[in-house]
C-alpha positions in Angstrom: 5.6 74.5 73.5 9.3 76.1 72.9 9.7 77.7 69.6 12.9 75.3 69.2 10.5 71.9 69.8 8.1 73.5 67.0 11.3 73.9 65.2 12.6 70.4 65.1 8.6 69.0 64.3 9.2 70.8 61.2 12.6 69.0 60.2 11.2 66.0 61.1 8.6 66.5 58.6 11.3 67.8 55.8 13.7 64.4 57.0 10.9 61.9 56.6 9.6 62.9 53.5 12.9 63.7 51.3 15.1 61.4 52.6 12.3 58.8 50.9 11.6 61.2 48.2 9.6 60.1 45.3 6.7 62.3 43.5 8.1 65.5 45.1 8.4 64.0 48.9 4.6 63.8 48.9 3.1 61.7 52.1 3.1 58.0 52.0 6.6 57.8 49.5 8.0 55.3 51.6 5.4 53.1 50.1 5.9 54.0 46.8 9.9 52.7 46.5 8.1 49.1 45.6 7.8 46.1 47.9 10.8 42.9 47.5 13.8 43.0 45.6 12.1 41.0 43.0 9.4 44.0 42.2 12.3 46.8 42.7 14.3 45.0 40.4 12.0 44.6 37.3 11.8 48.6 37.9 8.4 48.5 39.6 6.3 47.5 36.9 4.5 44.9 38.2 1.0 45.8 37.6 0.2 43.1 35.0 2.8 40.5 35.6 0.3 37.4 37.0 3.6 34.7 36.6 6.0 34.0 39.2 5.8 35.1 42.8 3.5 37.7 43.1 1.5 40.2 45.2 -1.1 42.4 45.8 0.9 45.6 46.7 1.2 46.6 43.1 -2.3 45.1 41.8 -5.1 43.9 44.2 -5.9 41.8 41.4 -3.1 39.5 41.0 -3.1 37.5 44.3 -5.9 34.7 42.5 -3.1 33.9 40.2 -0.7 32.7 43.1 -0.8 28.7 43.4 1.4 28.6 46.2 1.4 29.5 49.7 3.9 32.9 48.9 5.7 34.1 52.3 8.3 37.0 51.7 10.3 38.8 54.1 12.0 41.4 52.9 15.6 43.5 54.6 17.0 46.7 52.8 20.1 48.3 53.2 19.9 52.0 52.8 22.2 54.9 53.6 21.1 58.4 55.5 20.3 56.0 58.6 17.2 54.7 57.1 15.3 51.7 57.3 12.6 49.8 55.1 11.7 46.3 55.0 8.4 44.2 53.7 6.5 41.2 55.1 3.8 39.3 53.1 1.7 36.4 52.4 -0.3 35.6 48.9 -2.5 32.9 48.3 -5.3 31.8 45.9 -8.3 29.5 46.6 -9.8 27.5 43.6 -13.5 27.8 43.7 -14.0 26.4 40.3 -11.7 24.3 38.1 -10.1 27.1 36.1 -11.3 30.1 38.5 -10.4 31.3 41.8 -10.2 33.7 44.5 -7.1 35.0 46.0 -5.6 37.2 48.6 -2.7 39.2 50.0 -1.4 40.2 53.6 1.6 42.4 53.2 3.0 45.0 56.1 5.8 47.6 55.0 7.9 49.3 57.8 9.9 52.2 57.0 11.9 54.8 59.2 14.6 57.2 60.1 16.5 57.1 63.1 19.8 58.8 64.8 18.3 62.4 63.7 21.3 64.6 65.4 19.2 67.6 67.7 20.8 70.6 68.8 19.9 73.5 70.3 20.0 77.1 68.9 24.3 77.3 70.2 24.9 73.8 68.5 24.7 71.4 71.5 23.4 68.5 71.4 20.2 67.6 72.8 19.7 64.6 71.8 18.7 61.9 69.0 15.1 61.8 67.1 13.9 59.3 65.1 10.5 58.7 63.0 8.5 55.6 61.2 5.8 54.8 59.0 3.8 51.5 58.6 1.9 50.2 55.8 -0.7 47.4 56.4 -2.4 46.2 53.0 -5.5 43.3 52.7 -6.2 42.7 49.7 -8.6 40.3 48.0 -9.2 39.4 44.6 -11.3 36.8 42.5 -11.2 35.5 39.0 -14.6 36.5 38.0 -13.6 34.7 34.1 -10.8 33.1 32.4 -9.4 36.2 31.4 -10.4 38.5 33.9 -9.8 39.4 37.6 -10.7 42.3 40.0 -9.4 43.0 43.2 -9.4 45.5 45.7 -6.9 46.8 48.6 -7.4 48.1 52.1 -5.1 49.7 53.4 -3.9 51.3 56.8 -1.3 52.9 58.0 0.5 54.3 61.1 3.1 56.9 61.4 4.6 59.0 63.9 6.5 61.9 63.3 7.6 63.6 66.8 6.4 62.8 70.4 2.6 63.1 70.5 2.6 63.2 67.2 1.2 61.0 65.3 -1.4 60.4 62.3 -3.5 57.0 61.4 -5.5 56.7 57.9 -7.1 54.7 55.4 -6.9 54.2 51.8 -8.1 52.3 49.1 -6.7 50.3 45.8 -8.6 48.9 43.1 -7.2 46.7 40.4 -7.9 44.8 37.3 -6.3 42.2 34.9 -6.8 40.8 31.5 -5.4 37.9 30.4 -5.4 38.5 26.6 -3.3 34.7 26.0 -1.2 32.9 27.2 1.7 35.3 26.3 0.1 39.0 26.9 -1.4 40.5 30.2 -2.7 43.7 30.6 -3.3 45.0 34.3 -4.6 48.4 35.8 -4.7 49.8 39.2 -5.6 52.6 41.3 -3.8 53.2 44.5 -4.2 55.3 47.4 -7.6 56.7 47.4 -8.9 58.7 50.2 -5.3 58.0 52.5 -4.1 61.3 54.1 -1.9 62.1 57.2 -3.5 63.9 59.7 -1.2 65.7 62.1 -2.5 67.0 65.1 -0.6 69.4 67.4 -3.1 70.1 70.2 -1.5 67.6 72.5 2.1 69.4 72.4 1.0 72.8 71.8 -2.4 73.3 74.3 -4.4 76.1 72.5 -2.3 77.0 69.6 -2.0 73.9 68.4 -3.7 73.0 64.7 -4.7 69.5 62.5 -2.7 69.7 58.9 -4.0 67.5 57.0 -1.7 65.8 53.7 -3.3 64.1 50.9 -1.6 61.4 49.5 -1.1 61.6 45.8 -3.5 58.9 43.9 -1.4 56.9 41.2 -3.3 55.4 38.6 -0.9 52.7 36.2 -1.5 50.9 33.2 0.6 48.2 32.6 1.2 45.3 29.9 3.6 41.7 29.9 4.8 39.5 27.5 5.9 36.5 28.3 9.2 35.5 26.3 9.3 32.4 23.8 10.2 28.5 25.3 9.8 30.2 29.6 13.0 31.9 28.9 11.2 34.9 31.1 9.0 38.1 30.5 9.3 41.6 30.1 7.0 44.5 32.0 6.0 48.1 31.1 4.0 50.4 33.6 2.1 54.3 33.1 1.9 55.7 36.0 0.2 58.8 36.1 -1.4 60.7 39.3 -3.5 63.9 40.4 -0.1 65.6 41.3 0.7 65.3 37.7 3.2 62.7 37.4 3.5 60.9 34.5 6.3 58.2 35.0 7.4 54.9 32.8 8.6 52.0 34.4 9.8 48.9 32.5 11.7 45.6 33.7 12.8 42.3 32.4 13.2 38.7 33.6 14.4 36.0 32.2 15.8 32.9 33.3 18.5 31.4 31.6 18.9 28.6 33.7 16.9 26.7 35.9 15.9 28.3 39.1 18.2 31.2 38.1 16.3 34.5 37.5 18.6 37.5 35.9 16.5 40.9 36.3 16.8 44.6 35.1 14.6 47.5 35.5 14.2 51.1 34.2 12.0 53.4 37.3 11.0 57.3 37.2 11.1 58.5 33.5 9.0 61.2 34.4 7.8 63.4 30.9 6.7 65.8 33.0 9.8 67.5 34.4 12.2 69.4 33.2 15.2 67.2 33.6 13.5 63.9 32.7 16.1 61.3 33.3 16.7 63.4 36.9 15.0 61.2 39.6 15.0 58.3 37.0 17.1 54.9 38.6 18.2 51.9 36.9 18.5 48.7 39.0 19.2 45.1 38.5 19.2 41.9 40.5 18.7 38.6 40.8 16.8 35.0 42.6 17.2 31.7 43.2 14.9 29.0 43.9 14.7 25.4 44.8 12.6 23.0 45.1 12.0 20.4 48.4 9.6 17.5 48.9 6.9 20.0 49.8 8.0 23.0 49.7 9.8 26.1 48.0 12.7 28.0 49.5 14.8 30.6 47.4 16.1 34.4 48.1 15.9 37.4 45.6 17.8 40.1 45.8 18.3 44.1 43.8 20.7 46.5 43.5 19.5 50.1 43.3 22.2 52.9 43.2 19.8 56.4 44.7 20.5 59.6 43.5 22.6 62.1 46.2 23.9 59.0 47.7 27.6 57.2 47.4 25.7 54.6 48.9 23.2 51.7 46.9 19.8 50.7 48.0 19.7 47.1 47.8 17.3 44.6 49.1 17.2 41.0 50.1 14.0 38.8 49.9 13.7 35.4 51.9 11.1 33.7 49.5 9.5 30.7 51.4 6.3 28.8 49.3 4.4 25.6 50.4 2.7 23.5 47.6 
């Protein structure tokens, strides 16, 4: 294997992991940006909001509050060449008059592609690209009125160079409490066990080695408040990992009009580092629903403006529900 090939597996590495950089470029980020411009509008903190469209990405618990059939996809426009978009599918199943079960399907795809190569003289030799996939199952069940546990599978599938590429599996666990009708408190766990392994052998024979990369586990409190007379809610996540990160989210909903959502979040207030409003992001956004015979149709859609970047991060969600 040329020392120029061994050269370019290395930037590839360095694109893929800053270019989606959050907790320090660790593995997995791409995963970590949030999932629907509903979620990435309300600044991520999701973890104990059980109203509205909802998903088991952010708690495993929550899918059991879900009444309808929820189908999101999800397109974001990013700048740097990048790509990252979000399929799921939430449902619950009533086992009981007030109880129930529930569960999520949700695949994120993320990537970078038109990665200019050239040689050691400057001349091109060619375009590289790279992706990541997240698959998540994730069931949950009302075990009482107030409570609900749930737990996440997840695997994913990434590739980083030609030959190279690393498979894994991790693990989420989640809780929430319902204190009232007003006040929800929700905790997860995220991540445990997922790693990249990336294995050389096949490019460079002998010398080739396995590097292994942890992903950081994230562990998040979070508690919502649902505003007087369904005018909306307002959400506040503590996110704290073993790569000691300690990050506040917060977001707000409300919904001044019917089928008319208004959103604003607050993401990355890390305590931790120096500079703590430095990878911190405000966003806002917006959705629209309507109601058919027997069905749900609507859109959502946020507005991120990235750090290093003239350019916004903005999402659209197609939101499609059947009674």
């Amino acid at each position: 294997m040329s020392s120029m090939r061994k050269y370019f597996i290395i930037l590839l590495a360095l694109i893929s992991s800053n270019l989606f950089a959050q907790l320090g470029g660790t593995p997995g980020a791409f995963a970590r940006l949030g999932f629907g411009a509903r979620g990435i509008s309300m600044g991520n903190a999701m973890t104990s909001v059980i109203t509205g469209d909802v998903i088991g990405y952010y708690n495993p618990a929550v899918s059991s509050f879900q009444n309808e059939h929820l189908i999101q996809a999800s397109y974001s426009f990013l700048s740097f060449d990048r790509s990252l978009n979000f399929l799921s599918y939430t449902k619950n199943f009533k086992v009981q008059s007030e109880l129930g079960a529930g569960i999520t399907f949700s695949w994120i795809n993320a990537g970078v592609s038109k990665i200019d190569g050239r040689d050691a003289d400057g001349f091109k030799i060619g375009e590289f690209s790279v992706f990541e996939n997240q698959f998540l199952f994730a069931p949950s069940i009302r075990v009482s009125e107030k409570i609900a546990i749930g737990f996440g599978f997840k695997f994913y599938f990434s590739k980083l160079f030609e030959g190279v590429k690393s498979t894994s599996i991790g693990f989420d666990g989640g809780a929430i409490y319902k204190a009232n009708d007003k006040l929800t408190f929700g905790l997860a766990v995220k991540d445990i066990k997922a790693r990249y392994e990336w294995n050389t052998t096949e490019i460079y024979g002998a010398n080739g080695t396995t590097t292994k990369d942890k992903f950081p586990v994230l562990y998040t409190l979070g508690v919502s408040y649902l505003l007087p007379k369904n005018y909306g809610l307002v959400a506040l996540d503590y996110q704290t990992t073993n790569k000691r990160s300690n990050q506040i989210k917060m977001g707000i909903e409300i919904t001044p009009v019917k089928d008319i959502n208004f959103r604003a979040g607050f993401d990355r207030f890390d305590w931790n580092e120096p500079d703590k409003f430095g990878n911190s992001r405000f966003m806002f956004g917006l959705g629209y629903q309507k109601l058919t015979k027997n069905f749900i149709i609507g859109f959502n859609y946020s507005f991120v403006m990235e750090a290093y970047s003239n350019r916004p991060f903005q999402t659209i969600t197609a939101v499609f529900k059947i009674k």
